[in-house]
N, C-alpha and C positions, 0 to 999 in steps of 0.2 A: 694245688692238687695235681698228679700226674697225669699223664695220657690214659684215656681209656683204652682198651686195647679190646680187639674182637677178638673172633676163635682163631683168624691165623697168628695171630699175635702181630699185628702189624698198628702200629701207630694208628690211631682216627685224628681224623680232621676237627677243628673247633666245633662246625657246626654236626659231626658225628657224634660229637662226645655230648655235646648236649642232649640230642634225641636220643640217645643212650639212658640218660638223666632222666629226662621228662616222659618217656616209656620204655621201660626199662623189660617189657616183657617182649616188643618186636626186637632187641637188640640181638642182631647177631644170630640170626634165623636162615635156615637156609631154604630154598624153594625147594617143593617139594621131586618127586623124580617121576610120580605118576599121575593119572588123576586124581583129585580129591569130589568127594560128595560134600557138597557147602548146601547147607540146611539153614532157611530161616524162620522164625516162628512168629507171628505177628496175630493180634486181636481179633483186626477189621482189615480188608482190602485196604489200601494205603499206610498203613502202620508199616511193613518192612520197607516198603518204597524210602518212603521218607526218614528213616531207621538207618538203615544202613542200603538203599539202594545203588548208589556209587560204589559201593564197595564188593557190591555183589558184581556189580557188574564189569568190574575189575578179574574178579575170580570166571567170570563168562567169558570174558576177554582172551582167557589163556587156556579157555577148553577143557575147562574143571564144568562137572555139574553142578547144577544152582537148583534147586526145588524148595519152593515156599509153600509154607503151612499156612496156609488162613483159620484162626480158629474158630470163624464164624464169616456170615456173607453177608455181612453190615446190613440187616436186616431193620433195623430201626434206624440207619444211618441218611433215611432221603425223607422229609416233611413232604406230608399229603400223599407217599406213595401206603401201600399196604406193606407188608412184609416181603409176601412174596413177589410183589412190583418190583421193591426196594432191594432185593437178595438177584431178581434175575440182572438188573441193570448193575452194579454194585459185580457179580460173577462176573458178567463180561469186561468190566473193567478192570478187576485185577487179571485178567488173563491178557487181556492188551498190555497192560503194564506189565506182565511177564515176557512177552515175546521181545519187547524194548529190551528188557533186560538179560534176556538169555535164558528167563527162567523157566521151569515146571511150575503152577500151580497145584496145591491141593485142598482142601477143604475139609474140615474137621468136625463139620458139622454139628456146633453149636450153634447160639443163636443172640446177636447181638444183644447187647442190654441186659443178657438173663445167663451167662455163663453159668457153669456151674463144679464146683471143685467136690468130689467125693472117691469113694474107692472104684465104680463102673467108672468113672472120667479118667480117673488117675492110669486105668489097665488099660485102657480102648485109645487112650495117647499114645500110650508105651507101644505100644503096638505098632501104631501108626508111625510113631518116630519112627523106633529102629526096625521099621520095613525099607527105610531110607539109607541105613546105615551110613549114617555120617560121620566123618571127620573132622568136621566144625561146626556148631549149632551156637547159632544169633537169637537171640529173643530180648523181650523187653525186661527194663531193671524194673525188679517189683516193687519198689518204692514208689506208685504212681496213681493219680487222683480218678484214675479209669480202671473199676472193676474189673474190666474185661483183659485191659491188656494185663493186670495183677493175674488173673487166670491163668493166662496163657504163660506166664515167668513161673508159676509155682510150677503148672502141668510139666515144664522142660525142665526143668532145674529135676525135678520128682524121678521123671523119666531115667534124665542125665547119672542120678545117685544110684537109682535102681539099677540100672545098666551095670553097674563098677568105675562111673568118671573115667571112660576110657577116650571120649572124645576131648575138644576143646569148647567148652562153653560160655560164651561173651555175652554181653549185654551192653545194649544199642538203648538210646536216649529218643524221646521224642517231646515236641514241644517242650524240651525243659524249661523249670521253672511256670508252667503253663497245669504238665501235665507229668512229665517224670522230675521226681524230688531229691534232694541230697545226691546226686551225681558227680564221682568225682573221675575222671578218666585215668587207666593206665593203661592205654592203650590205643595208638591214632594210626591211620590209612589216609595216607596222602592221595586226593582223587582229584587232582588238578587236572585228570585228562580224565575221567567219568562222571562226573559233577551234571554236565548236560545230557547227557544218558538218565540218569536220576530224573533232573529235571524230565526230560519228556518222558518217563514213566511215571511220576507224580501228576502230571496234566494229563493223563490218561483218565485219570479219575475225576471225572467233569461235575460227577452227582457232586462232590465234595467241595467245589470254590477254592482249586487248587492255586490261583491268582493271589490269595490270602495263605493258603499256608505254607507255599512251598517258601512266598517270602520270609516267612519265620524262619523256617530251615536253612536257607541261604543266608541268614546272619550268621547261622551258628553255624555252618560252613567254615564262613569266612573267619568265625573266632576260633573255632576249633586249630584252623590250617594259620591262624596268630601264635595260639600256645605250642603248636606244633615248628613253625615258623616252613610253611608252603603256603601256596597260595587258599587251597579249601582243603578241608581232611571232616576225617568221619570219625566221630568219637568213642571210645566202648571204656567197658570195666570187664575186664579177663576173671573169672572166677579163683581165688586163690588156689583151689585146692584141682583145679583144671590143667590138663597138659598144657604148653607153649601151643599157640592158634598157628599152625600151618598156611604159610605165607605162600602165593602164588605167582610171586614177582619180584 
């Protein structure tokens, strides 16, 4: 096979033409010229951390906005708390793990364990989204054994279609194999330099026995940034019918 060749038409290197190959939708992207509004959508406080936090904090890195949707304040997420024990301790943690990360917090004000998908949910997202106006919007693949984060992927995708698919809409893996199914990636973020940014915004979240899962996450790290061939990378699936994901580096 011939050289892959970018947009200046200039020969790629062995290992260019590969990640060309194995993601063929970062190939050849150029950074952007202004800010970007990078949007991410997660179930519970620690879902985007561990999702794609590295990756956000890449895009904080370079002076883009980062603002995270919580679709709920892990409200049944702490044994022997009440709800509302469980939502204030749970709130203040995803907002620590936001300032690690560069990010805005927001809250969508559902309610762990009891999501709920109809036509007031589906408007009062929309809303909410594109009050953010974003350029890139991260959520979970809905293919996943957690109600909650499946909520939070139709609400964005719903949003996304209704809008006109004008932004970039990705989809971020968590516990796969645990918790997101059938995941196949076309799309990787080498985070060999925000991986420990991640990390300390995952251990932010203490209610959760972050010691236990961010090691999950730290395999798939490290296999991710295997298939990718760097040392840790972050994994997505790019929505086919979505613009190219605006790159920040």
């Amino acid at each position: 096979m011939g050289n892959v060749q970018n947009g200046n038409h200039k020969p790629m290197t062995r290992r260019e033409s590969f990640l060309a190959v194995a993601a063929p939708v970062a190939a050849g992207l150029a950074a952007p010229s202004s800010k970007l509004n990078v949007l991410c959508v997660g179930g519970h406080p620690d879902d985007p951390e561990t999702g794609c936090g590295a990756t956000l904090a890449r895009y904080s890195a370079r002076g883009h906005n980062v603002t995270i949707i919580y679709l709920t304040r892990g409200e049944a997420g702490i044994a022997g708390k009440t709800h509302d024990e469980a939502a204030r301790i749970r709130t203040e943690e995803a907002s620590n793990a936001c300032r690690v990360l560069g990010a805005k917090p927001v809250f969508a004000g559902q309610i762990d364990g009891s999501s709920e998908i109809s036509n007031a949910r589906y408007e009062a997202f929309e809303r909410l989204l594109n009050a953010q106006q974003p350029h890139i919007v991260f959520t979970h693949w809905p293919v996943d054994t957690h109600r909650d984060h499946c909520a939070a992927s139709l609400l964005t995708h719903q949003a996304w279609y209704r809008g006109g698919k004008k932004y970039a809409l990705v989809y971020f893996e968590v516990l796969s194999g645990e918790q997101t199914q059938q995941f196949s990636p076309n799309f990787y973020v080498d985070v060999s330099e925000t991986w420990e940014k991640k990390k300390e915004a995952c251990f932010m979240h203490a209610s959760q026995g972050p010691a236990e899962f961010y090691a999950y996450h730290e395999e798939m790290e490290r296999f991710r940034g295997l298939e990718y061939r760097c040392k840790r990378a972050e994994a997505f699936i790019v929505h086919a019918q979505s613009p190219h994901p605006p790159l920040a580096w």
